[in-house]
N, C-alpha and C positions, 0 to 999 in steps of 0.2 A: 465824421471824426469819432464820436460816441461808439459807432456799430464797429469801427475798424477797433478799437478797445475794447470792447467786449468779445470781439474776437478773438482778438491776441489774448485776453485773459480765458477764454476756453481754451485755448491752444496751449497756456501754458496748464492751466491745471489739468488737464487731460495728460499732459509731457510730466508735472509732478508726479501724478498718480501712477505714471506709467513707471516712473524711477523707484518712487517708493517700492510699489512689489517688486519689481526687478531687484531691489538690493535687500529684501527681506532675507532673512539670515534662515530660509526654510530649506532649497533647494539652490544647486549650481545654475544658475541662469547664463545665456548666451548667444550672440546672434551672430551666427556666419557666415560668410561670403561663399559664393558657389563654388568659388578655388578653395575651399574648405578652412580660412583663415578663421582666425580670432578676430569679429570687428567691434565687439562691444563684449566685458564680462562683468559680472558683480562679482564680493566679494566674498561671498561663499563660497563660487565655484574658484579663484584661488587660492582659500585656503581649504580649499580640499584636496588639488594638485600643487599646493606647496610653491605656487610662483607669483610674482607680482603680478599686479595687471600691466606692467610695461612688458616682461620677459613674456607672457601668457601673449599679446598681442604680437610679438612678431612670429609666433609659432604656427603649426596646423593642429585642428584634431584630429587629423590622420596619421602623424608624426608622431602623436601623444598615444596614439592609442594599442594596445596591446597587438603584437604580430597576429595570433590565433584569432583576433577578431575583427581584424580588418576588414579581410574580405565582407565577413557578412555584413558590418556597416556599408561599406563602398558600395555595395550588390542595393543596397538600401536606400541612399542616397545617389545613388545614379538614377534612379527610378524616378524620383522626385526632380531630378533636372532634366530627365527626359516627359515628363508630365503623366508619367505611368499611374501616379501617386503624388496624394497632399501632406501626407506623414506616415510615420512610420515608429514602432515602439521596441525597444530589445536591449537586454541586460549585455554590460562589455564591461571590458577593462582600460583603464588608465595608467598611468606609467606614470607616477608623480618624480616632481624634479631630485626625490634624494633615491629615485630608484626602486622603489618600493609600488607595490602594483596596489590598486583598490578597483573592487566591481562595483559597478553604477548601471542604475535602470537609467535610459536614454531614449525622451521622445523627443521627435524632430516635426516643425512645422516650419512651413513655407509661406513668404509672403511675395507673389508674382508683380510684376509692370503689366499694363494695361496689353503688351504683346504674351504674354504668356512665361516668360522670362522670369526667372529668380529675381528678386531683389535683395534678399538675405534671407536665412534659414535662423529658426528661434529654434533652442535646444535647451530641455529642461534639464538635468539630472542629479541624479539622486543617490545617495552614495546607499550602497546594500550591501559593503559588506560583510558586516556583521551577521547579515541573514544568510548572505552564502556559506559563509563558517559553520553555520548552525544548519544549512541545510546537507551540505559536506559530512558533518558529523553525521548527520541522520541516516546520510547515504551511507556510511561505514558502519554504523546501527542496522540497517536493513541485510545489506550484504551479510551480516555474520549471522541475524536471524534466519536468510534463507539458506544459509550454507548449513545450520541445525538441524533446520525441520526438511530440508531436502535428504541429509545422511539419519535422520532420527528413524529408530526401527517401527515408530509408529505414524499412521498416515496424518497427516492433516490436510481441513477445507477450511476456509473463510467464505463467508456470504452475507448479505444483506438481509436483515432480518423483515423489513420492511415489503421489498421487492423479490426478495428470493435469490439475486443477480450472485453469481459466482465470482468473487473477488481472486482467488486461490485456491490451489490444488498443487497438494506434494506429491511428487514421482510415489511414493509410498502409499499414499492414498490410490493411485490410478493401477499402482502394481496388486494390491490387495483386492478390489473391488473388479480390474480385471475389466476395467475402461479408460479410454482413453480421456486425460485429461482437460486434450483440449474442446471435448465434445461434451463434457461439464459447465455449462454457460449460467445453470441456473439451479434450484433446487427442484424445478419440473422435468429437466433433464437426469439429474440422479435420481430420483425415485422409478420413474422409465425406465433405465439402460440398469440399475441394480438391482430391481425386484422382477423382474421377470414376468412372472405372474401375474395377472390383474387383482385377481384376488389378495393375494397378498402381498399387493403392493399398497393398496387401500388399508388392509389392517394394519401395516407398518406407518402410514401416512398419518392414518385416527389416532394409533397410538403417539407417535411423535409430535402432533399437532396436540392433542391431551394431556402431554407431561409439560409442553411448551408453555401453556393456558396455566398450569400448577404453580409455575415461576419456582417450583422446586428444584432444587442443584441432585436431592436426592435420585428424583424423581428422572432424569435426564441421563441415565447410564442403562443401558442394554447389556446383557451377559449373553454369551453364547446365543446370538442368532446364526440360525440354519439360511445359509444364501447358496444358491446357485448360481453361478458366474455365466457369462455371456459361451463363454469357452465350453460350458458344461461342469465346472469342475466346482465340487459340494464343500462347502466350507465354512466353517464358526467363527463370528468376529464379534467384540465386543466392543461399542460405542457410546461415545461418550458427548453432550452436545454441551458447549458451555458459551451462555450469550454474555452479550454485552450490550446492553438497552445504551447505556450512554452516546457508543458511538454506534446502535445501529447495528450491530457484528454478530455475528452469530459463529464461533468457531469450534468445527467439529474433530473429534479424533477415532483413531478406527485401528484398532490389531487385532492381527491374525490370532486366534487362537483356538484353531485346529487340533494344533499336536496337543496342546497341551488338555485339550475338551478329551483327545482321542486317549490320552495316559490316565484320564482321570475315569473312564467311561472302562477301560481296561482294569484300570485297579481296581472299579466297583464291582466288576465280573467277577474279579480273582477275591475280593473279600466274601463275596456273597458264595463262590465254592465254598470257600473255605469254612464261614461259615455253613453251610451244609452240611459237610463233613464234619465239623465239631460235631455238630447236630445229629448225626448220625452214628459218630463216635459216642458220644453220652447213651443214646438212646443202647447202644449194643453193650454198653456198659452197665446201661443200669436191668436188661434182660440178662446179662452172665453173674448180674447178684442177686435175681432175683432166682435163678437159677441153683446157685448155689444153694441158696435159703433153703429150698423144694429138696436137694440132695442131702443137705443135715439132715433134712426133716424126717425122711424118709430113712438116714441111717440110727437114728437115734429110737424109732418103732421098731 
């Protein structure tokens, strides 16, 4: 009689304990029947979907749950009553009772009969979204950063300052440099495929490794470097490397500036005539006065 009551008091405090977290005000708690019903909920999870627990209990989570993700729930939990799988985790949507949709991460576990059989499915969830909002934003942030730096007339790279690993590569960067982007995977790959030469592939690596070690911003901008392209074709670009230790980043920039090395290299020719010819000009000037001097000289005797 004693053992049968200590029983029954583990069997309830193990059933309190069980309730307790179940109705903790942390996450939507649930256990469902393998016809996808509502068999047990707390009251987080409806006042998350806005029903009572009577109206929540005659319902499905399949019914509740957003058209666009059905599928890949069902696909998920069919796995699990076919024994494919013990759980399974993935962000979806709800359809609360005033209409209004909210995203929730969703894990599903399983608790089988001694045949292998369902006995009910526990499902956690967790309402996210607030973080989908924010990660939505971010995506509408990214989209307009790469629509910039894809149309910007100057190239840019992103890379890992740690590993070297190629994050990014602008259509501008791969057009100026006169390689293909997707053959950029790291910064052992750009030095290779854009310096050509061994020799001065090295000198450009010491040098970029030694302004790197400076931790100078000054010290990190290249003027007019001479590159020959993969094509053959000779060109001056001026680069600029701008890290970021906090996250690891190292982000490069890079333009052409060919024409403009080729108008300045032109003008210095045309000053340096011109100078000349001033030069020239003086000197014949100051022989037709010295000139002169000799002819007074000589009419004045």
């Amino acid at each position: 009689m004693t053992e049968n009551k200590s029983t029954e008091d583990k069997l309830k405090e193990c059933e309190d304990r069980f309730y307790s977290y179940f109705n903790m005000p942390l996450n939507g708690i649930a256990m469902t029947s393998p016809e996808k019903g509502w068999l047990e909920v707390n009251n987080e999870l409806c006042s998350m979907l806005g029903y009572t627990r009577d109206e929540l209990l005659k319902k499905t989570w399949s019914e509740m749950t957003h058209p666009d993700d059905i599928d890949a729930d069902e696909k998920e939990f069919n796995k699990i009553l076919s024994g494919q799988i013990e759980n399974y985790n993935l962000d979806k949507r709800y359809i609360r009772k005033d209409g209004t949709t909210i995203w929730t991460n969703l894990s599903v576990g399983c608790v089988r009969e001694p045949n292998g059989n369902i006995k009910y499915s526990v499902a956690i969830i967790k309402d996210i979204t607030d973080r989908k909002i924010i990660e939505k934003e971010l995506q509408k942030q990214n989209l307009l950063l790469n629509t910039i730096l894809e149309n910007a007339p100057i190239g840019f790279a992103v890379n890992k300052i740690s590993d070297g690993k190629a994050l990014f590569v602008s259509s501008k960067f791969e057009e100026i440099y006169g390689v293909e982007r997707k053959s950029i995977n790291s910064t052992d790959d750009f030095y290779e495929k854009v310096y050509i030469d061994p020799t001065y592939r090295k000198e450009m690596r010491e040098k970029t490794t030694e302004a790197m070690m400076t931790k100078d911003p000054a010290k990190m901008k290249w003027e007019n470097i001479p590159i020959t392209t993969l094509a053959g074709k000779n060109i001056y670009i001026t680069a600029i490397n701008i890290p970021v230790p906090e996250q690891d980043l190292m982000v490069s920039t890079v333009q052409d500036v060919t024409e403009k090395k080729m108008d300045e290299d032109s003008l210095k020719e045309k000053l340096e005539e011109i100078e000349k010819m001033n030069d020239l000009m003086i000197g014949r000037e100051l022989e037709m006065i010295k000139l002169k001097k000799e002819v007074n000289k000589k009419s004045e005797i």
